[in-house]
C-alpha positions in Angstrom: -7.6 -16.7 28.0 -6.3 -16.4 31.4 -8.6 -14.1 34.4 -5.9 -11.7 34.3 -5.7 -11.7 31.1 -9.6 -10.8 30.3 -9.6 -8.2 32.5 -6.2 -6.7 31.2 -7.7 -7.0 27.6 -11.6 -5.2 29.0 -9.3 -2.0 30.3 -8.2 -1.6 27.1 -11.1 -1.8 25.8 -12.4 0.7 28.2 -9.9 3.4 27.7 -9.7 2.9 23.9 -13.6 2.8 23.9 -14.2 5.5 25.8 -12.0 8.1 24.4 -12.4 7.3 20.7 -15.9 6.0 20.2 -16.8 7.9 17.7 -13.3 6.6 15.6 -12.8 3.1 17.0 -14.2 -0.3 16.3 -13.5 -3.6 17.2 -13.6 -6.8 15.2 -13.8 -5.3 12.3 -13.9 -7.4 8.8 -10.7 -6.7 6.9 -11.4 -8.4 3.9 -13.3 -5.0 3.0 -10.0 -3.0 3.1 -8.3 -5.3 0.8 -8.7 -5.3 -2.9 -8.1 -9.5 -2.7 -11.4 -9.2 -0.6 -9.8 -11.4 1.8 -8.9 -11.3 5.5 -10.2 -11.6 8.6 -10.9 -9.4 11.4 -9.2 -6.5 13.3 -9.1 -6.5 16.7 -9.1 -2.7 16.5 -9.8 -0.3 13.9 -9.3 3.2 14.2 -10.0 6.3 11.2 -7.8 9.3 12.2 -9.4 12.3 11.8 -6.5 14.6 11.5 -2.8 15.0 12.5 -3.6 16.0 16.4 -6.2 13.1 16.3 -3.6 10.5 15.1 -0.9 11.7 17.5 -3.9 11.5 20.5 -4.2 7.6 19.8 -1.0 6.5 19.2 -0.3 8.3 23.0 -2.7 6.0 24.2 -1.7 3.1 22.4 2.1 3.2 23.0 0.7 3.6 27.5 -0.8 0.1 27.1 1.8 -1.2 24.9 -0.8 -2.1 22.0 0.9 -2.7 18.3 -0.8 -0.8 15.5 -0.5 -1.5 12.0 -0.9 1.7 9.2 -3.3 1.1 6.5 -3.3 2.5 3.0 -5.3 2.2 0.1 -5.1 -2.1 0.6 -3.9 -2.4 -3.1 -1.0 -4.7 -2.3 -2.3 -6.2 1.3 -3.2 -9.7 1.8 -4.4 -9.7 5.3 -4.1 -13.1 6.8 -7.2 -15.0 7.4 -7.0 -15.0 11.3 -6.7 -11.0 11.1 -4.8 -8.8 12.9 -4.0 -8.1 16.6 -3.9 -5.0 18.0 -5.0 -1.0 16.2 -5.2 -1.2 12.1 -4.8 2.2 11.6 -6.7 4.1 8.5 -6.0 8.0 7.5 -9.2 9.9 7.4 -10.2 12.2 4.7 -8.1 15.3 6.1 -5.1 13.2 4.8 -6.4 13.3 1.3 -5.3 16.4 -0.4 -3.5 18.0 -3.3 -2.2 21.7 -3.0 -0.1 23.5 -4.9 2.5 25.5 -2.9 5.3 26.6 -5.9 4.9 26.8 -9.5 6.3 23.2 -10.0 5.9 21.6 -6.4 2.5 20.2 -4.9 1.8 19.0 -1.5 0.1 15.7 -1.1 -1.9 14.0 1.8 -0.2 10.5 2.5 -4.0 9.2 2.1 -4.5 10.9 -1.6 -4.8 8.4 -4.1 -2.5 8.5 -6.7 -4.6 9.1 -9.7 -6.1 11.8 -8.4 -2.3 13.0 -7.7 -1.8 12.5 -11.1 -4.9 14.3 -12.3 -4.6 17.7 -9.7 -0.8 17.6 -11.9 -1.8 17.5 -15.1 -4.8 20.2 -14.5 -1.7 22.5 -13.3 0.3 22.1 -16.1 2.9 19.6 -14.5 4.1 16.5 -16.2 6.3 13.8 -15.6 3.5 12.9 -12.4 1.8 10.8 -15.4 2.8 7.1 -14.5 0.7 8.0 -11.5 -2.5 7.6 -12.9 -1.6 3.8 -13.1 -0.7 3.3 -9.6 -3.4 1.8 -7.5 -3.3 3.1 -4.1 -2.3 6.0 -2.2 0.5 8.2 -1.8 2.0 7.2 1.7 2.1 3.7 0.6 3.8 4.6 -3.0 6.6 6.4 -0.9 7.1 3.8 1.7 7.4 0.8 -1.4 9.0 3.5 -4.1 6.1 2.4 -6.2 6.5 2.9 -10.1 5.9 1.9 -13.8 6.6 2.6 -17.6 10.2 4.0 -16.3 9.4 6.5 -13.4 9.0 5.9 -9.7 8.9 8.1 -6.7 12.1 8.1 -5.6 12.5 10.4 -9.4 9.6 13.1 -8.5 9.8 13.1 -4.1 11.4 16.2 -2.8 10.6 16.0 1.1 8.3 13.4 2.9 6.5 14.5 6.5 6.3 11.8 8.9 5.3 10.8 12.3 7.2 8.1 14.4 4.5 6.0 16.4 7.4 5.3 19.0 8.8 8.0 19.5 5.6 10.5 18.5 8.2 12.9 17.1 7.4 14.6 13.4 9.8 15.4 11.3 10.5 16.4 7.3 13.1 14.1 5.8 14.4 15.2 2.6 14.5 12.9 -0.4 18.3 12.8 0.0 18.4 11.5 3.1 16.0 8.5 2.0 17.9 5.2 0.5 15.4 3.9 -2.8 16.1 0.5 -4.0 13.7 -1.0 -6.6 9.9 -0.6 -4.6 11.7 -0.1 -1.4 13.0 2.3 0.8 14.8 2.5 4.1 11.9 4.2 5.6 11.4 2.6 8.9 8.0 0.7 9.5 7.8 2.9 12.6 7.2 6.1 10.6 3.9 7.0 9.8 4.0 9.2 6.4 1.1 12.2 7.0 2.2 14.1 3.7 5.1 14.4 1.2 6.4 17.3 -1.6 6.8 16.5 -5.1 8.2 18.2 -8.2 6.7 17.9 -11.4 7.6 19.5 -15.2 6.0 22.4 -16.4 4.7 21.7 -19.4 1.1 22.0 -22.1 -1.6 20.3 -20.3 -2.9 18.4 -23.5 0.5 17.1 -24.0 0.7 15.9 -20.6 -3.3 14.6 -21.2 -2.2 13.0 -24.4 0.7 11.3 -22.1 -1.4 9.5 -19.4 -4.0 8.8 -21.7 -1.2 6.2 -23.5 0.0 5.2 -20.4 -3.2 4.7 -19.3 -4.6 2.6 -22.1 -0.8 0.5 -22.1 -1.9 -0.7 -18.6 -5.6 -1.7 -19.6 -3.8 -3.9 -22.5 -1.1 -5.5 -20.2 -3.1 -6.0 -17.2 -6.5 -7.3 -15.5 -8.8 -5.0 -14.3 -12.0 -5.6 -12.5 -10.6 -8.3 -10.9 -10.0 -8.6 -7.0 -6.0 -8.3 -7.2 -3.3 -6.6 -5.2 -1.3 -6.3 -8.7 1.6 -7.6 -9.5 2.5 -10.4 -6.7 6.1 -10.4 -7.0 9.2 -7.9 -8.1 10.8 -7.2 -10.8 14.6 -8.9 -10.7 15.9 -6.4 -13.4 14.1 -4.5 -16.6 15.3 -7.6 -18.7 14.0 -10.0 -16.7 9.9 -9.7 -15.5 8.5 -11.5 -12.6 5.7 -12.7 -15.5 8.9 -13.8 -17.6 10.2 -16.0 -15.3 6.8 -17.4 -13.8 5.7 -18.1 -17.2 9.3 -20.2 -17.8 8.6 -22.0 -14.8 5.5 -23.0 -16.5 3.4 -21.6 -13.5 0.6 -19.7 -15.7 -2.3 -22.3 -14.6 -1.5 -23.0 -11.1 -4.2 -22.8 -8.7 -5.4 -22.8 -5.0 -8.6 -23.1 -3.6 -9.9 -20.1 -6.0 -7.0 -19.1 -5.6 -5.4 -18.3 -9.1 -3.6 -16.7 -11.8 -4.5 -14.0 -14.2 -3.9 -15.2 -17.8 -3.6 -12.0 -18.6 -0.7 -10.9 -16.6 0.8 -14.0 -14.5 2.1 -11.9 -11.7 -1.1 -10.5 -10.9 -2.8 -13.4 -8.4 -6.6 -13.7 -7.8 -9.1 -14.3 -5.6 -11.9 -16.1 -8.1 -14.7 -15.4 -5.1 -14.3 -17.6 -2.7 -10.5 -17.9 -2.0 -9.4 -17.9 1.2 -6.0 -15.5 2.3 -4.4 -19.0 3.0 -4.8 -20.4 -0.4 -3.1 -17.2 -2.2 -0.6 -17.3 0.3 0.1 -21.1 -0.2 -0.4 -19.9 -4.3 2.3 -18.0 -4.3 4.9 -20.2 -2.2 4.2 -22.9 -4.4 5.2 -20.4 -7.9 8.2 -19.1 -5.5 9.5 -22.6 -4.9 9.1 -23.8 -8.5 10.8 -20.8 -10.0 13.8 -20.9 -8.2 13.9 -24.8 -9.0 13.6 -23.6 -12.8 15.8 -20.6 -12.7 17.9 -20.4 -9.6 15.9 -16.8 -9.0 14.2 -16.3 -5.7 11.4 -14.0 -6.5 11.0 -11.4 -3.5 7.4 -10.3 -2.1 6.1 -6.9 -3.8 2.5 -7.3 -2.0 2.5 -7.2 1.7 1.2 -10.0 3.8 0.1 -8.7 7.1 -1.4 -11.1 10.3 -1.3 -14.0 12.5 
């Protein structure tokens, strides 16, 4: 690192420092935001206390040109092992709310996590939210990836999503219409920060609706590893017919390994960190099942986690 270099990186420093002390800190370990347990530092690490706090930050970061990075829940982030440059940005507790605002339609903090989501539904009578109860993570991320299972996804329950554009610093409500799904995607630009969304559930007998996440509850602890440190299912689906697992398992994938790196036998799209893995070794993991199905099957599996670093 050059002179000018050092002293343009200790300004920084200074006005970040200064302004946010209470919020910001630097080098932080990442691997403790991750549910792979791996990854290595941020250069910056900010918790937003609210919406006016959030917007105050990203000011200052957009004057000294400094990239930021939005944080969820980690449930499908591999952070690289030589972390991340710039602001990893976390939503404080202020974004982690349920409310109910019409007899069918409940407002949700993009930092909620989506059991509880599910949970503050079924306690107000409102079903069809169930599948939320097995989504690990929270709700800003589920919108951004139009996360789903057992047949229902976002895209079927959003009504109106709140964001914030980090560039720009404009806010704006975009109505699900005007939102493209595709299976665990959207066209939602990476430059939008969600802060909170509207969704509609189905009035209905809350012991029915109990009775319903129970099942779906207890159908995930029979298909997939728990207790584990995973980011879930590695790769997605190519169609209903054909499974990520599916093809993996035809490829004849099940016990490759890494490092620690590994797979669950259990569920092979669900990778592993056996305890000391490092974010290189699932990484390498999972080109090495990529390459190997596509020489077995012609199908080029696509990314469902998110790999994020240098």
């Amino acid at each position: 690192m050059d002179v000018t270099t050092k002293v343009f990186v200790m300004i920084i420093d200074s006005i970040l420092i200064n302004k946010f002390k209470n919020n910001l800190n630097q080098s932080v370990n990442l691997s403790n935001y991750s549910w792979f347990n791996l990854g290595g530092k941020a250069e910056y690490f900010f918790k937003a206390n609210n919406l006016i706090h959030l917007e105050e930050f990203l000011k200052e970061t957009k004057k000294i040109n400094l990239k930021t990075t939005i944080l969820g829940a980690g449930s499908n982030t591999l952070f690289r092992d030589n972390g991340v440059k710039g602001a990893v940005i976390k939503l404080g507790k202020n974004f982690s709310y349920t409310k109910l605002i019409d007899k069918n339609i409940i407002e949700v903090g993009a930092a909620t996590l989506d059991r509880k989501v599910a949970n503050f539904a079924k306690d107000n009578n409102l079903g069809n939210l169930e599948f939320l109860s097995c989504i690990p993570g929270s709700f800003g991320g589920s919108i951004m990836m139009n996360s789903g299972c057992y047949d229902n996804d976002i895209s079927k329950i959003l009504v109106s999503v709140n964001v914030i554009d980090k560039n720009k610093l404009l806010k704006k409500e975009i109505k699900k219409e005007n939102i493209k799904f595709s299976y665990r995607g959207t066209d939602l630009s990476e430059d939008l920060i969600i802060i909170s969304a509207k969704i509609k559930g189905n009035i209905g007998k809350k012991n029915e609706i109990e009775k319903k996440q129970t099942e779906l509850i207890e159908r995930k602890k029979m298909s997939q590893p728990s207790q584990i440190k995973t980011c879930g299912s590695t790769f997605k689906n190519i169609s209903k017919d054909k499974k990520a697992w599916m093809l993996i398992k035809e490829a004849g994938c099940e016990n490759f390994k890494e490092g620690d790196a590994m797979i669950s036998q259990k569920h092979c799209n669900f990778f592993i960190n056996g305890g000391k893995a490092k974010s290189s070794d699932i990484e390498t993991l999972i080109k090495r099942v990529k390459k190997k199905v596509y020489e077995k099957t012609g199908v080029n599996l696509q990314l469902e986690i998110k790999i994020i670093g240098e």
